[in-house]
C-alpha positions as CSV (number, residue, x, y, z in Angstrom):
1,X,38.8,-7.6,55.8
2,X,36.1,-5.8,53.2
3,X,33.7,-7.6,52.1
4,X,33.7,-8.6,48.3
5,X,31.5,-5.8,46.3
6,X,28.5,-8.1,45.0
7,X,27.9,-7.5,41.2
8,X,24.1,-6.7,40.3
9,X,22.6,-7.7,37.7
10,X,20.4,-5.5,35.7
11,X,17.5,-7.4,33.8
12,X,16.2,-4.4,32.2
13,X,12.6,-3.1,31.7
14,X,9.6,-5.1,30.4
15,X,8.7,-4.2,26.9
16,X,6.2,-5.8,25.2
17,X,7.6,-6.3,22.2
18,X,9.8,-9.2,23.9
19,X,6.7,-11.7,24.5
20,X,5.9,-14.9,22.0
21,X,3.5,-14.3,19.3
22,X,1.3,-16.7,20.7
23,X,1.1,-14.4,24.0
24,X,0.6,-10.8,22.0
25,X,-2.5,-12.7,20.2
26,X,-4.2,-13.9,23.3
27,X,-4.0,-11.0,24.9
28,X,-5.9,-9.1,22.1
29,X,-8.1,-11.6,21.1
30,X,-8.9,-11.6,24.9
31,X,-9.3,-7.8,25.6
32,X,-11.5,-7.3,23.2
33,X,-13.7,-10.2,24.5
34,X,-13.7,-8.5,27.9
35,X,-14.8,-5.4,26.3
36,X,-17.6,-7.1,24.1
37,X,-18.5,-8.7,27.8
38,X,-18.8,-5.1,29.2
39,X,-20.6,-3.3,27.1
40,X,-24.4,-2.5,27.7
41,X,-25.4,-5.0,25.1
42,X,-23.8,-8.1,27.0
43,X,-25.6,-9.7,29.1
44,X,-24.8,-8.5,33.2
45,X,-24.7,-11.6,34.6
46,X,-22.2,-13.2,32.4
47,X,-20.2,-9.8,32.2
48,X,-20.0,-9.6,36.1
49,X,-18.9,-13.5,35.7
50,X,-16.3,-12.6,33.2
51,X,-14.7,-9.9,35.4
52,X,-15.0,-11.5,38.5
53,X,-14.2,-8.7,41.7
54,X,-12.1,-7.0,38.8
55,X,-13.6,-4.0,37.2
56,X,-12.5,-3.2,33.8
57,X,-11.6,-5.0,30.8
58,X,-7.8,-4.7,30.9
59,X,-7.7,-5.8,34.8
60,X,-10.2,-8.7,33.8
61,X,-7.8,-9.7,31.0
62,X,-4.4,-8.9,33.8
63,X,-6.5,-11.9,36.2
64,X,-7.1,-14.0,33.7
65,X,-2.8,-13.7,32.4
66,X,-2.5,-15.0,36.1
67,X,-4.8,-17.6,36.3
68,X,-4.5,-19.2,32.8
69,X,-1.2,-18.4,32.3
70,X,1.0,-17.8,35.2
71,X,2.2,-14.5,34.0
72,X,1.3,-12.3,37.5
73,X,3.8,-10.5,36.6
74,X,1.5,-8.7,33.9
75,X,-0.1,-6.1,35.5
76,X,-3.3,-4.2,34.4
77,X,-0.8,-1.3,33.0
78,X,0.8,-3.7,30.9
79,X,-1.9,-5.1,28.7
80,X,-2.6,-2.0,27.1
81,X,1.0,-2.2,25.4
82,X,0.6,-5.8,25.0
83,X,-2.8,-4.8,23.0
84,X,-1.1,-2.1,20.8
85,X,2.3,-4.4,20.1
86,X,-0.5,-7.1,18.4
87,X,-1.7,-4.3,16.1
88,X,1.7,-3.4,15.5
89,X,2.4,-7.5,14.3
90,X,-0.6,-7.4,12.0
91,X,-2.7,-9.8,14.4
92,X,-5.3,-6.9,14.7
93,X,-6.6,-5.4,11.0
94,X,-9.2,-2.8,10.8
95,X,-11.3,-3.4,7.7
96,X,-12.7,0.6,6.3
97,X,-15.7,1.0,5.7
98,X,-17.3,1.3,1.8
99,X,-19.2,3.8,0.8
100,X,-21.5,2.1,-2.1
101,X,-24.1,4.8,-3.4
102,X,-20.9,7.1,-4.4
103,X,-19.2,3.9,-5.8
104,X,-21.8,3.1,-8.2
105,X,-22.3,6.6,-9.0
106,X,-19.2,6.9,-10.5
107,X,-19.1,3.5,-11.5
108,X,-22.3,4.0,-14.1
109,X,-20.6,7.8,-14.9
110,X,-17.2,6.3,-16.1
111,X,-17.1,2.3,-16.4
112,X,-18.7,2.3,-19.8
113,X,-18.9,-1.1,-21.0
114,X,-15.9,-2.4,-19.4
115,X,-17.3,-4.6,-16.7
116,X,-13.4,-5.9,-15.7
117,X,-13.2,-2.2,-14.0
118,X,-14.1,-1.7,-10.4
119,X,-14.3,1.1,-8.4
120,X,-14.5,1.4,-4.5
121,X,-14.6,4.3,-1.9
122,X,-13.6,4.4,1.3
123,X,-15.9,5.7,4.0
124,X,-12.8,7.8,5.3
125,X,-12.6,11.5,5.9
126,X,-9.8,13.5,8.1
127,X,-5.6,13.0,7.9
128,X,-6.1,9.0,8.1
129,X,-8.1,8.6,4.9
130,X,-4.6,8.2,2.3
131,X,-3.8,5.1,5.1
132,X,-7.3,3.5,5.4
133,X,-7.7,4.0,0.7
134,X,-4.2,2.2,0.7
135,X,-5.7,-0.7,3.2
136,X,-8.6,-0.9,1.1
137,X,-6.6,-1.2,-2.0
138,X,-4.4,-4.1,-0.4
139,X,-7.9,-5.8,0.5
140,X,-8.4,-5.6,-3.1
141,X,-5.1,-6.8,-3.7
142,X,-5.2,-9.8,-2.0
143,X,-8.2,-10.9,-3.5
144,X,-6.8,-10.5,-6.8
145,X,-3.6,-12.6,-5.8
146,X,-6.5,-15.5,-5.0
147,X,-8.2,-15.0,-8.5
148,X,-4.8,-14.6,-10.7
149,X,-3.6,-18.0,-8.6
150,X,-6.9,-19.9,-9.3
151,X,-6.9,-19.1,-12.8
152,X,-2.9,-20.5,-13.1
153,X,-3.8,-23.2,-11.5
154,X,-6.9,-24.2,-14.0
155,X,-4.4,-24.0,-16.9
156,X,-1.8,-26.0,-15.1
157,X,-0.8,-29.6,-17.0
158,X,-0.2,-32.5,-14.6
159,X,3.6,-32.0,-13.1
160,X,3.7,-28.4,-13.9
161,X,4.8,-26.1,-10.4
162,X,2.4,-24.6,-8.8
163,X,2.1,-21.3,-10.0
164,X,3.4,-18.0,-9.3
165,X,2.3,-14.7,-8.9
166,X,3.8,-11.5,-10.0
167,X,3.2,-8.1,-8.3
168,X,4.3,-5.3,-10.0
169,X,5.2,-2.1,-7.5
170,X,5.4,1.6,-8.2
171,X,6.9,4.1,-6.0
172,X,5.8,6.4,-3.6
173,X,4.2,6.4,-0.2
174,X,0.7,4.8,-1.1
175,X,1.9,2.2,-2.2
176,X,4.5,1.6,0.7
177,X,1.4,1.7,3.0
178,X,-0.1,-1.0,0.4
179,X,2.6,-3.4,1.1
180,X,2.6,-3.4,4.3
181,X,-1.0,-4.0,4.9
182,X,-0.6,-6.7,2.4
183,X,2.8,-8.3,4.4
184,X,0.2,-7.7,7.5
185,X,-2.6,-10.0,6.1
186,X,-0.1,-12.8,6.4
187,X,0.6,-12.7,10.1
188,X,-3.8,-12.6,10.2
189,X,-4.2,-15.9,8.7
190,X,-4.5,-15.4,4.7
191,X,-2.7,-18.3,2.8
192,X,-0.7,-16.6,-0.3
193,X,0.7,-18.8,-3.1
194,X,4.7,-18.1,-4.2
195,X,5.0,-14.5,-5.1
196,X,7.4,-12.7,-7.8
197,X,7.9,-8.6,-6.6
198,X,8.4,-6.9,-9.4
199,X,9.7,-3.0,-8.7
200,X,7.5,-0.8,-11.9
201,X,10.3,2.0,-11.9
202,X,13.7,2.9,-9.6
203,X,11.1,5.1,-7.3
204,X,12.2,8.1,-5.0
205,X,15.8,10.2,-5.4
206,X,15.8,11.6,-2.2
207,X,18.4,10.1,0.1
208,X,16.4,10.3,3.5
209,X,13.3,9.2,1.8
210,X,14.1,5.6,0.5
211,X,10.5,4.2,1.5
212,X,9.3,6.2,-1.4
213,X,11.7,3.9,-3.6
214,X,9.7,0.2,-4.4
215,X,12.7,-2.0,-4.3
216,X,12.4,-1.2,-0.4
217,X,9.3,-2.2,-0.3
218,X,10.4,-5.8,-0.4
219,X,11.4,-6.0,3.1
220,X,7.9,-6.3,3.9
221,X,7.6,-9.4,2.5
222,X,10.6,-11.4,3.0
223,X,9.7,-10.8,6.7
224,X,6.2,-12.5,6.8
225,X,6.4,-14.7,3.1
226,X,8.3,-17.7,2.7
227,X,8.5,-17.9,-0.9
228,X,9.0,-15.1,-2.7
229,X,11.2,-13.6,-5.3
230,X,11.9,-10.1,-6.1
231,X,13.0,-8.4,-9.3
232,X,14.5,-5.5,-9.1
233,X,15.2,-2.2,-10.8
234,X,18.4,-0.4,-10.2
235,X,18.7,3.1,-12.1
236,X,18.6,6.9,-12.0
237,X,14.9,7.5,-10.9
238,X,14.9,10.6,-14.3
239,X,17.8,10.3,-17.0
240,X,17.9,12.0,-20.3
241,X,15.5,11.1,-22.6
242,X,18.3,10.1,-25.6
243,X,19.9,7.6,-23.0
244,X,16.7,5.7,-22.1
245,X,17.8,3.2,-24.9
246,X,21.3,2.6,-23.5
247,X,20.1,2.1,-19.6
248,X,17.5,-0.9,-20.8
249,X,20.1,-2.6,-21.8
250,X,22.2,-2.1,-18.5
251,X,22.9,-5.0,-16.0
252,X,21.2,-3.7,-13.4
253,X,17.8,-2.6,-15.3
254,X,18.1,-5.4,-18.5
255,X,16.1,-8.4,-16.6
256,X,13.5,-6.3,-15.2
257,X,12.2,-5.0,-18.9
258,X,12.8,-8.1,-20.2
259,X,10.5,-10.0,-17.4
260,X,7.8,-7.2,-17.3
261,X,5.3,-9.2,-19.5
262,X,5.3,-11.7,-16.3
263,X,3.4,-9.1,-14.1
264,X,-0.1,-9.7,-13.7
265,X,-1.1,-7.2,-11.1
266,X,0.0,-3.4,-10.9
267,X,-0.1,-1.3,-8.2
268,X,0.7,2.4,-8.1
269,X,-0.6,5.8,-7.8
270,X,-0.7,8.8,-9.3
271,X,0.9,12.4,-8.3
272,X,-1.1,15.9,-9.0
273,X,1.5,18.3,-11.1
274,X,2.7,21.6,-9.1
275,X,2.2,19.8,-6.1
276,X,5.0,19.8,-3.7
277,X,5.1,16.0,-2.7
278,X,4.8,14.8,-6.1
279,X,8.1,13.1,-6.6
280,X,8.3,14.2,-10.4
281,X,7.5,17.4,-9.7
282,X,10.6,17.5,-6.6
283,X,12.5,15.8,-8.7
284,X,12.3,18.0,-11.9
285,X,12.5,20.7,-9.3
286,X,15.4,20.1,-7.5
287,X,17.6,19.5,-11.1
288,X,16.4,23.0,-12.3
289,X,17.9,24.8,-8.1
290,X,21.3,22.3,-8.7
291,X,21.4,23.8,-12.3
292,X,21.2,20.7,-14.2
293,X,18.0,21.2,-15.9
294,X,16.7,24.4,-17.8
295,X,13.6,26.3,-15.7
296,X,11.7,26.2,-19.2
297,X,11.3,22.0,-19.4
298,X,9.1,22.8,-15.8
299,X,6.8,25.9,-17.4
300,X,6.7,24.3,-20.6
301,X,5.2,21.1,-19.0
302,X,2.4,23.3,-17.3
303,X,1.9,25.4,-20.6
304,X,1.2,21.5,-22.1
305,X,-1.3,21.1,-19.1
306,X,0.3,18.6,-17.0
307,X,-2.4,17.5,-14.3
308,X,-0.7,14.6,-13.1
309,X,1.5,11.8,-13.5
310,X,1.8,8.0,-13.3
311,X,5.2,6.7,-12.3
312,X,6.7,9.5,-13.1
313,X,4.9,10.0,-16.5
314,X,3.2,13.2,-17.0
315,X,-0.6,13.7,-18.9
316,X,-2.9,16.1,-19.6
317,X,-6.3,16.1,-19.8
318,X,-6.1,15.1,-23.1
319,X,-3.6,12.1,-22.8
320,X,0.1,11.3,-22.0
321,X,2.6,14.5,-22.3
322,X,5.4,12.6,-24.6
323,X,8.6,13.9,-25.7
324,X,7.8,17.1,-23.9
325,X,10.7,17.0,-21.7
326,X,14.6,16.3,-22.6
327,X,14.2,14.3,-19.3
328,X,11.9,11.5,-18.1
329,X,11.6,8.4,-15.9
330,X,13.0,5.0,-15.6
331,X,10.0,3.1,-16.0
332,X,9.1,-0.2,-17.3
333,X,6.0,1.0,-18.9
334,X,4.7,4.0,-20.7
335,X,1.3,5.4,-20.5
336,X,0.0,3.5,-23.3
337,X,2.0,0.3,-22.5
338,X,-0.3,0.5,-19.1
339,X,-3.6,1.1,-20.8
340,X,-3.1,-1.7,-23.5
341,X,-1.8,-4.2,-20.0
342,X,-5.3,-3.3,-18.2
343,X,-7.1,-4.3,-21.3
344,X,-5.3,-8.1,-21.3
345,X,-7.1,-10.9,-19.9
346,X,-5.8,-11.7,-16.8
347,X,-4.0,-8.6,-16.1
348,X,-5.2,-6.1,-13.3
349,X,-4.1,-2.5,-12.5
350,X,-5.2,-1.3,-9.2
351,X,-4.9,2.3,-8.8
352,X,-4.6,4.1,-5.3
353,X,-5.9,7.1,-5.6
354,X,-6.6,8.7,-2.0
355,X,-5.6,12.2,-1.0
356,X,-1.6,13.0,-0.5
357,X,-0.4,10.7,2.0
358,X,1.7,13.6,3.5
359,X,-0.7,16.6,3.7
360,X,-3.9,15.2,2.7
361,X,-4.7,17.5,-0.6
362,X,-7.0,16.1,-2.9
363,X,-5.8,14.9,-6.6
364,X,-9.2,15.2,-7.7
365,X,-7.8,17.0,-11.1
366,X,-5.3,14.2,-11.7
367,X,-7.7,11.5,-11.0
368,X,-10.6,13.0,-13.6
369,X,-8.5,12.5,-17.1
370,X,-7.8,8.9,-16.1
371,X,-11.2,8.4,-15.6
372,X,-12.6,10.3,-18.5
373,X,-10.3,9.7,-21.2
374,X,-9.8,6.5,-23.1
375,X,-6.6,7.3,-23.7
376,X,-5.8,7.0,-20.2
377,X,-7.8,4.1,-19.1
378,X,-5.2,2.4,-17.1
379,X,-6.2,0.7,-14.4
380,X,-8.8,-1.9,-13.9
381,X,-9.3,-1.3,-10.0
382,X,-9.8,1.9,-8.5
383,X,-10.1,2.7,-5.0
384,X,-10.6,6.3,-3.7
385,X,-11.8,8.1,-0.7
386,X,-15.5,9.5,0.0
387,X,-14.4,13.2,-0.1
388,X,-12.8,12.5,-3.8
389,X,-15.1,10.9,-5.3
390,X,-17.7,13.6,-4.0
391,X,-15.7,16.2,-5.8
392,X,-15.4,14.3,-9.1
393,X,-19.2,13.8,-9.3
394,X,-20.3,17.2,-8.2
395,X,-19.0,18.0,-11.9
396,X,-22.2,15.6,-13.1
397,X,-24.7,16.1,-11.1
């Protein structure tokens, strides 16, 4: 008689990702204890304490898993992952440093008497710098969320809601990396009050590249907020400039202009022209190789002297490019609409303006108009990185 085949069961591989919250945090919050502990500055005595007959943080923190929290089934090996998967949840935020002399530099050079308008550098050089300007400008951010919400709340009447507050998002990959640091600051502790996520224009065109679109951005939140509404902006990223009438009016586009004035914080950042990750540059680019835009609208923009744009909407040195195409951009507001917004009470537009996300060029030459023209003063925040701002004042010095 054969013996019945016995089934195994397969329990799969540990992954970190799998453990509680509450686990992932005290293993950080642990680790780098134990590596404070083991550094020359500690004192030896309580460092050799700490470790015990372990040597090394991770097998100090591996012992202590064991004794504190019967888990001997996490190794040394295993921490490591464990202390990468808390970065990955947000529990672990590195905080770039400022560079101040180059901040007030430029800040006497350009602020004028407009003492609303702030301007920050990052102390960041090398291909991270776009990441660590973006997590700067979401420190910023948050801030600003705290101020907008205490000065609701000062105007509010006795049985009035508490109040909200609206975000307004541009496209592109700065300000994808914004959001999440900002979604990330929740799972490190910071209180928000209700939020309203406004998306500033339909965003990217591409269809493997929908982070670049804001409306996406919105996932962020709705993972790590729990009340929060988003508005929406569903439209051709560039129509033709005689139907921009018509598409305000659609179903999909009609409540977002009509709730814009409710936005009191923008964020976005700008694109240098004949630059190949600009997305009005692809964009404008690819219509002119699938035939469905004459080559002339692109060399007539340059022969204008487009530097730059802002959601999609090009300038010059001399002010916004208008009516220079037979094309433009699904946005709620124009050039001047955003430069009269920045002047309101109340109102705050934070500009990211680090190197390309993608390849790390400077935009150096579309940052300078929007900081030396009135016509373009359109933001209220600024934050840039130490190698741009060094190449904008080496023109004053």
């Amino acid at each position: 008689m054969k013996k019945p085949k016995i089934k195994k069961i397969r329990t799969g591989r540990w992954q970190a990702n799998h453990e509680s919250d509450e686990l992932v945090f005290a293993v950080c919050d642990r680790f780098l204890r134990q590596l404070g502990l083991s550094s020359a500055n500690s004192n030896p005595e309580e460092a050799e304490e700490a470790l015990g007959e372990k040597k090394g943080a991770a097998a100090a923190v591996a012992l202590w898993l064991k004794k504190s929290w019967g888990r001997s089934d996490l190794s040394r090996e295993k921490v490591y992952p464990l202390f990468w998967e808390a970065a990955k949840r947000g529990f672990l935020l590195l905080k770039p440093p400022m560079e101040k002399l180059l901040a007030d530099r430029m800040t006497t050079q350009f602020r004028g008497r407009d003492f609303k308008r702030q301007i920050k550098v990052v102390n960041s050089l090398g291909e991270n710098a776009s990441t660590h300007v973006a997590s700067a400008a979401a420190d910023v951010i948050v801030d600003l969320i705290e101020k907008v919400a205490q000065e609701k709340k000062e105007r509010m009447k006795p049985g009035d809601p508490p109040p909200k507050v609206h975000l307004g998002m541009g496209a592109g990959y700065a300000t994808m990396l914004v959001a999440q640091r900002i979604a990330k600051r929740v799972c490190a502790g910071v209180q928000f009050p209700p939020l309203v996520l406004h998306a500033i224009s339909a965003g990217g065109f591409l269809v493997n590249e929908p982070q670049k679109v804001p409306s996406t951005y919105f996932a962020y939140f709705d993972r790590n907020f729990t009340d929060i509404e988003c508005v929406s902006l569903f439209s051709e990223t560039v129509v033709n400039s005689s139907d921009i009438a018509r598409i305000k009016t659609n179903p999909g586009t009609r409540r977002a202009f009509e709730r814009k004035g409710e936005i009191d914080i923008f964020i976005t950042s700008l694109a240098a022209a004949q630059h190949e990750h600009g997305l009005l540059e692809q964009f404008l680019s690819h219509l002119i190789s699938e035939e469905l835009l004459d080559p002339k609208v692109l060399q007539n923009m340059h022969k204008a002297g487009w530097v730059g744009d802002v959601q999609f909407c090009p300038y010059s040195n001399d002010g916004p490019l208008n009516d220079i195409s037979p094309v433009r951009a699904v946005t709620l507001f124009e050039l001047e609409e955003l430069v009269e917004f920045a002047k309101k009470d109340g109102k705050y537009v934070v500009l990211v303006a680090g190197p390309c996300g993608e390849c790390g060029a400077s935009k150096k030459d579309a940052l300078l108009p929007l900081l030396a023209n009135d016509k373009l003063n359109l933001w209220t925040h600024l934050v840039t990185d130490a190698r741009t701002a060094q190449e904008i004042m080496s023109q004053y010095s």
